[in-house]
FITI-651483 format. One line per field, with one value per residue (C-alpha): residue number from 1; y, z, x. Coordinates in nm, 2 decimals. Last residue first. Example, Ala and Ser with C-alpha at 12.3 -4.5 7.8 and 13.67 -1.06 7.14 Angstrom:
2
num	c(2 | 1)
v	c(-0.11 | -0.45)
w	c(0.71 | 0.78)
u	c(1.37 | 1.23)
! end
This chain:
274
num	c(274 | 273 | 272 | 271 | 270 | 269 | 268 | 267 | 266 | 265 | 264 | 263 | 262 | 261 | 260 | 259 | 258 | 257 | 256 | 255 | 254 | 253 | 252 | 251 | 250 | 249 | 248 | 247 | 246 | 245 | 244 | 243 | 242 | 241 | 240 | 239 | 238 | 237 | 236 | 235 | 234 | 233 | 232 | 231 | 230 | 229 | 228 | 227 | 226 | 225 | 224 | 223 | 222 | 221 | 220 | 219 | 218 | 217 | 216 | 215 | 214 | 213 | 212 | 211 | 210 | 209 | 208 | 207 | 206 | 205 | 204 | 203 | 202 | 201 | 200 | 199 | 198 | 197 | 196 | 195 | 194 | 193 | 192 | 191 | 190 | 189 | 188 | 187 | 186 | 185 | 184 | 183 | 182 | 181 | 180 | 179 | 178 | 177 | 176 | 175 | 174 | 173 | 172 | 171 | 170 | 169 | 168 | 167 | 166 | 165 | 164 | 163 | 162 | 161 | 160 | 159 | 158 | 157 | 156 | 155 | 154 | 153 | 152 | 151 | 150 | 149 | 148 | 147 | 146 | 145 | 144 | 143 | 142 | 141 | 140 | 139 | 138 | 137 | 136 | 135 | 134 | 133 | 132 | 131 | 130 | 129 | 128 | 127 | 126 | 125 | 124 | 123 | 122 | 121 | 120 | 119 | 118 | 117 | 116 | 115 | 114 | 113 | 112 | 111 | 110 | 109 | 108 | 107 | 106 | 105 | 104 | 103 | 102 | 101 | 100 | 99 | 98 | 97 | 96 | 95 | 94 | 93 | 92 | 91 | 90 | 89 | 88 | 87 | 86 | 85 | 84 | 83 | 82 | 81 | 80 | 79 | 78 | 77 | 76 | 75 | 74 | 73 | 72 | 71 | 70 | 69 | 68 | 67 | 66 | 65 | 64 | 63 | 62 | 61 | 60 | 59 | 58 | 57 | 56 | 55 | 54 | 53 | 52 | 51 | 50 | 49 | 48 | 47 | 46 | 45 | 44 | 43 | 42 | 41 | 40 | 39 | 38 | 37 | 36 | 35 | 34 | 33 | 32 | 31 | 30 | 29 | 28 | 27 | 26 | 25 | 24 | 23 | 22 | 21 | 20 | 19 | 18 | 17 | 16 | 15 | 14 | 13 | 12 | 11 | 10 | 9 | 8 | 7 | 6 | 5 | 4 | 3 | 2 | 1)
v	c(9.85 | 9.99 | 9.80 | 9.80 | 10.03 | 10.05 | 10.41 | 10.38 | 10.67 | 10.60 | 10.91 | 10.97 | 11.27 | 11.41 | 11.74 | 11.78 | 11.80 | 11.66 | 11.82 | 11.46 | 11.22 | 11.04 | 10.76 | 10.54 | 10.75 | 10.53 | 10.72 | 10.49 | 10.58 | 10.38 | 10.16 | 10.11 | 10.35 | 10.28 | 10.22 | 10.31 | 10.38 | 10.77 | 10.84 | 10.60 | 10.74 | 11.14 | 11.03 | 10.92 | 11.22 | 11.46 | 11.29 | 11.29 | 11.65 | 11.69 | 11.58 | 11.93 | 12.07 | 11.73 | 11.77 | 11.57 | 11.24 | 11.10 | 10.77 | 10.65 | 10.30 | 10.22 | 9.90 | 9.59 | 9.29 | 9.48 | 9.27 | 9.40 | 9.64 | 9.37 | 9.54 | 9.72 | 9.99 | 10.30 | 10.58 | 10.40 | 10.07 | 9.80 | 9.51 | 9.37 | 9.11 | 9.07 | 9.27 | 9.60 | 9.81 | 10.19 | 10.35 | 10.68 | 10.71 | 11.02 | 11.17 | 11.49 | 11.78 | 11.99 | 11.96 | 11.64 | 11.31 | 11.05 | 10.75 | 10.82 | 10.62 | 10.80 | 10.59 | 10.74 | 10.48 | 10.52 | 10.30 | 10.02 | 9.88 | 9.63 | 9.72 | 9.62 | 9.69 | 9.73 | 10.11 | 10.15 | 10.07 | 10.27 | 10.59 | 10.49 | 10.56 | 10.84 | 10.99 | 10.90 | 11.11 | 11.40 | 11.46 | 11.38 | 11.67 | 11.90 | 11.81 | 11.89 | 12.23 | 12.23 | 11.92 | 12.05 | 12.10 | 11.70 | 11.47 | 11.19 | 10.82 | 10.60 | 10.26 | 10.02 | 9.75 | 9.42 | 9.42 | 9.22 | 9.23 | 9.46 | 9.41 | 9.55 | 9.82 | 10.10 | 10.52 | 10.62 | 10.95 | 11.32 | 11.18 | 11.37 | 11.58 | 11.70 | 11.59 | 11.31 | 11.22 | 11.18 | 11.01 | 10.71 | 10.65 | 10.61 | 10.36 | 10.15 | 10.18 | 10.06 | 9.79 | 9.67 | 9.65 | 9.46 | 9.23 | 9.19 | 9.07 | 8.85 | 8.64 | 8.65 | 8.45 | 8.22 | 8.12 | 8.04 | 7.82 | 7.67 | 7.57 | 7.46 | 7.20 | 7.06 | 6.99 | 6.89 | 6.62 | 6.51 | 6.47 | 6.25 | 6.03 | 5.91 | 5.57 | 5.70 | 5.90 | 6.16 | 6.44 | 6.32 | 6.39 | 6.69 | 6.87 | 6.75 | 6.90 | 7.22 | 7.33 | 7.63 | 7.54 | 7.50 | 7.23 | 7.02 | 7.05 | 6.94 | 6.64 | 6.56 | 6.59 | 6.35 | 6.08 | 6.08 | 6.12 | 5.77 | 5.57 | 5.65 | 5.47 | 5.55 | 5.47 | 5.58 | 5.52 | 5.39 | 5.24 | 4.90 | 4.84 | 4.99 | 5.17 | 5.04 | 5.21 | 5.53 | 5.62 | 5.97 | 6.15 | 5.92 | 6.20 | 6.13 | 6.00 | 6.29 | 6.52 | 6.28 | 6.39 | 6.78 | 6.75 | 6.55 | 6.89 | 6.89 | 6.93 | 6.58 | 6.47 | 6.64 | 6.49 | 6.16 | 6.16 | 6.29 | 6.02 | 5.70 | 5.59 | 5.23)
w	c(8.36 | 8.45 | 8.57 | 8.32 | 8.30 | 8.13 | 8.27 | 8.33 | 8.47 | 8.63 | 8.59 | 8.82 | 8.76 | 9.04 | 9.01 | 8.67 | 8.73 | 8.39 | 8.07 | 7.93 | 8.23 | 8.33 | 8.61 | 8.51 | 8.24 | 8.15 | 8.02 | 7.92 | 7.84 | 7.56 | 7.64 | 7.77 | 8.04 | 8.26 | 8.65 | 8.94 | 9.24 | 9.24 | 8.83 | 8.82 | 9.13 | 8.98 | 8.68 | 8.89 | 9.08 | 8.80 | 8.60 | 8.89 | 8.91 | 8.55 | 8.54 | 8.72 | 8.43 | 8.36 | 8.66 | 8.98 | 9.13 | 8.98 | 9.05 | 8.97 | 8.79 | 8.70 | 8.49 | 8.48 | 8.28 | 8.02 | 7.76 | 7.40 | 7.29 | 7.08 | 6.74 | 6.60 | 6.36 | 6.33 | 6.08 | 5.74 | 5.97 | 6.14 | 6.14 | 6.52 | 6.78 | 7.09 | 7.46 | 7.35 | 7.51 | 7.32 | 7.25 | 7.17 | 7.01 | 7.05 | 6.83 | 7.06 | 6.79 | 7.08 | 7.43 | 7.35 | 7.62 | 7.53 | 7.48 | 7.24 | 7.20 | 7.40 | 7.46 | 7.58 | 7.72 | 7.73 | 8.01 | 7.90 | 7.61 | 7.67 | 7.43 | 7.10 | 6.83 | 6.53 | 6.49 | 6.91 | 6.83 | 6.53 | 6.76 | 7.03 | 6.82 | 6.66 | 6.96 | 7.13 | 6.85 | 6.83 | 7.20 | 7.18 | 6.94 | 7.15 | 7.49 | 7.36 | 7.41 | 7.74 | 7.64 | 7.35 | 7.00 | 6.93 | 6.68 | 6.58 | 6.56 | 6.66 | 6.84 | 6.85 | 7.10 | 7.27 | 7.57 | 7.68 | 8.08 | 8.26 | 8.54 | 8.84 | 8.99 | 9.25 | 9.25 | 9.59 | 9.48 | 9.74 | 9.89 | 10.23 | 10.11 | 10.46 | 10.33 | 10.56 | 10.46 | 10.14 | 10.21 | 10.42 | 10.10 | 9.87 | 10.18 | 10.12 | 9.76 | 9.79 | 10.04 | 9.78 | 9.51 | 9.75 | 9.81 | 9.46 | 9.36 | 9.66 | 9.55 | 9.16 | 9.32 | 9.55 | 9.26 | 9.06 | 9.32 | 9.37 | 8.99 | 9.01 | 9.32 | 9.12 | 8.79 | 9.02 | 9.17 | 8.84 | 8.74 | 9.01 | 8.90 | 9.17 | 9.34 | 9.67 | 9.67 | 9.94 | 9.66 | 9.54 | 9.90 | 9.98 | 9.61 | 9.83 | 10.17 | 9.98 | 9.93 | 10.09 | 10.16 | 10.53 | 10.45 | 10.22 | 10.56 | 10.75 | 10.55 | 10.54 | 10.89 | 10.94 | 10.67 | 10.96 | 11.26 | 11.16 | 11.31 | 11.65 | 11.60 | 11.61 | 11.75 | 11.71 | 11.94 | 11.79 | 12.09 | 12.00 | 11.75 | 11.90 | 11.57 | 11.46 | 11.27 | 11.24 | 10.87 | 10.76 | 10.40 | 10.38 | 10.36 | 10.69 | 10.86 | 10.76 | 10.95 | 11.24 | 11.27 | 11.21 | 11.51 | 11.76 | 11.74 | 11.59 | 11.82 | 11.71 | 12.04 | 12.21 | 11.90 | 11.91 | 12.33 | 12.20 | 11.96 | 12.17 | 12.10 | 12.02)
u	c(12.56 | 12.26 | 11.97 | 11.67 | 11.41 | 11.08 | 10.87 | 10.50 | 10.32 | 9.98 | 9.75 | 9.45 | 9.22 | 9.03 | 9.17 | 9.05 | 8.70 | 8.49 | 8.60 | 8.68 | 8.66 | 8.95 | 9.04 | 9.33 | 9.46 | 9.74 | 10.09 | 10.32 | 10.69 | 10.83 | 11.16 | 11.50 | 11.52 | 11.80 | 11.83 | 12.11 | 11.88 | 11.96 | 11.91 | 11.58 | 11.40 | 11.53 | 11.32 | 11.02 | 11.02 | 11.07 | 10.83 | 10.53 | 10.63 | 10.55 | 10.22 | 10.11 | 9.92 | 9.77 | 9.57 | 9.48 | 9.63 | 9.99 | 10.10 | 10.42 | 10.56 | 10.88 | 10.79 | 11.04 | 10.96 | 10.80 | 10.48 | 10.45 | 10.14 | 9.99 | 9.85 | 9.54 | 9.56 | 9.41 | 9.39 | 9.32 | 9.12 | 9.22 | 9.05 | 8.95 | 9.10 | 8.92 | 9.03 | 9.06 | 9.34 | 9.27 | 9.61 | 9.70 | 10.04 | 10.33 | 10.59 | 10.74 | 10.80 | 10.92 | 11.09 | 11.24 | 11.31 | 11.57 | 11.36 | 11.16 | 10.86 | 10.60 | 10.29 | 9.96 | 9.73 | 9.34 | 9.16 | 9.02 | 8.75 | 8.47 | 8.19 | 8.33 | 8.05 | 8.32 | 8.25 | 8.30 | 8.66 | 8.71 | 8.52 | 8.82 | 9.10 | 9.07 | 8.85 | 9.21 | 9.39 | 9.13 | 9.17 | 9.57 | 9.58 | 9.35 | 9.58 | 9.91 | 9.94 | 10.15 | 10.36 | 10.53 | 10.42 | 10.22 | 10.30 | 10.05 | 10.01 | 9.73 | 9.59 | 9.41 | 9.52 | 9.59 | 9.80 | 10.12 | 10.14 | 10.30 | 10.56 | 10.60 | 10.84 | 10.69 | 10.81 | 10.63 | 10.53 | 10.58 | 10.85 | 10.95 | 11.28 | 11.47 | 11.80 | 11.84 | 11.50 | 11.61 | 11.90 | 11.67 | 11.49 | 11.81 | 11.97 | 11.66 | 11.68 | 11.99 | 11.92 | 11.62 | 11.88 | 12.15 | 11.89 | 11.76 | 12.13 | 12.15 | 11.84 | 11.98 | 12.30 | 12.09 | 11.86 | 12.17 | 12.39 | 12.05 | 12.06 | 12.37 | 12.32 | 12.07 | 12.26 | 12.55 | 12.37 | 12.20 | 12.57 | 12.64 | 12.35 | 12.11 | 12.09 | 12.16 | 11.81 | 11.90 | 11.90 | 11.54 | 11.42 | 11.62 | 11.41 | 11.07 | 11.22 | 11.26 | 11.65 | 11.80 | 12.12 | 12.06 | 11.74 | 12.04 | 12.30 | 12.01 | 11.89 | 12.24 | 12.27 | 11.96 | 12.17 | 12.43 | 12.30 | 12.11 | 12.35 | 12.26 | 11.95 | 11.59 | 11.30 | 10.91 | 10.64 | 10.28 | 10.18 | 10.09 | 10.30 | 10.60 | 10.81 | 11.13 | 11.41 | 11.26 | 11.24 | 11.42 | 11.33 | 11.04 | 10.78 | 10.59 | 10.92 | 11.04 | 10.76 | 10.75 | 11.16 | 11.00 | 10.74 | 10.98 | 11.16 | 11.57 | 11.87 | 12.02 | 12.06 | 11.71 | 11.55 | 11.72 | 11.57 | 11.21 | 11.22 | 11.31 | 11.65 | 11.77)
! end
């Protein structure tokens, strides 16, 4: 028999972790002094401790190594398990090599003397209740009475059904592809209960995105475009696609109040290229 700081030094493993799988039952000592509490093992437990090693190198949690050591378990199960690892390793590479490009995106820029002006962040967004309307607006520089009347559209039917919790206004624009004129656009008001609709507004579940590109823009409208540019040129370097409405959320607005404290999140969907 071997005392546990001598299997340790063999096996090359801490006294701590073999107490830890006796804890769990991955790895019993053989005997254990009554009076003293010391553990002992036996040379001929290398084996099962490599396989708890070899099962801990692949990445699997000591609870998943547990049901893998049970002898009485299907071959199939095996493979089931071994599958889904296979999987979560696969999908772990694939963000790696998409955080390394967007490393190697960020270290070109300041090879070209460009200091980012936005830091372009993905997340998800949640689905959203709201009310919302439809209009078309000329371009992008006169666009601000017709989303005026469009949000007080929106938010006036809201305030009509007594709802006192309301968020931040979103503009959506559906198209993909971007137009310079004749741009169809929606104000949205995120409730948080379920109202009617009414002629002018209707009330719906603005659908959940995996994948948001999302930019922060402080100050005026009149400068919204370089948070655009940025984010766009984000997507082009670091290989993405827009697959959905852009969301404009007017985190901190105030109708005349000073512009240059504004703050606008842009929210582009994207997907990976193929």
């Amino acid at each position: 028999m071997l005392r546990i700081s001598d299997f340790a030094q063999l096996c090359r493993v801490s006294p701590k972790a073999l107490r830890l799988y006796d804890r769990l039952n991955l790895l019993k000592p053989i005997a254990t002094d009554p009076e003293t509490g010391y553990r002992y093992y036996s040379a001929t437990q290398l084996s099962r401790l490599n396989r708890i090693l070899v099962l801990k190198d692949l990445g699997f949690s000591l609870e998943q190594i547990g049901q893998l050591l049970d002898e009485h378990l299907a071959v199939e199960t095996i493979r089931t398990l071994l599958q889904l690892k296979q999987t979560e390793i696969q999908q772990r590479l694939l963000a790696d090599q998409d955080r390394l490009m967007r490393v190697e995106n960020q270290l070109q820029q300041l090879e070209e003397g460009k200091m980012p002006n936005y830091d372009v962040v993905l997340k998800s967004a949640e689905s959203q209740l709201v009310a919302a309307t439809t209009g078309v607006i000329p371009n992008y520089e006169d666009c601000g009475p017709i989303f005026d009347r469009l949000f007080d559209q929106a938010y006036e039917h809201v305030a009509r059904q007594g709802i006192k919790r309301v968020g931040a206004g979103i503009a959506l624009y559906h198209d993909t592809k971007l137009r310079d004129q004749n741009i169809p656009v929606e104000a949205a008001a995120p409730i948080y209960e379920p109202i009617p609709n009414s002629d002018a507004v209707w009330v719906y579940e603005l659908p959940s995105v995996e994948t948001m590109a999302c930019v922060v823009h402080h100050g005026t409208f009149a400068t919204l475009g370089q948070a655009y540019n940025a984010l766009l040129e984000w997507i082009e370097r670091n290989h993405y696609q827009i697959v959905g409405a852009t969301r404009e959320v007017y985190l901190q607005y105030e109708r005349g109040g000073d512009a240059t404290q504004y703050v606008t999140e842009v929210q582009v969907p994207v997907e990976k290229a193929k």
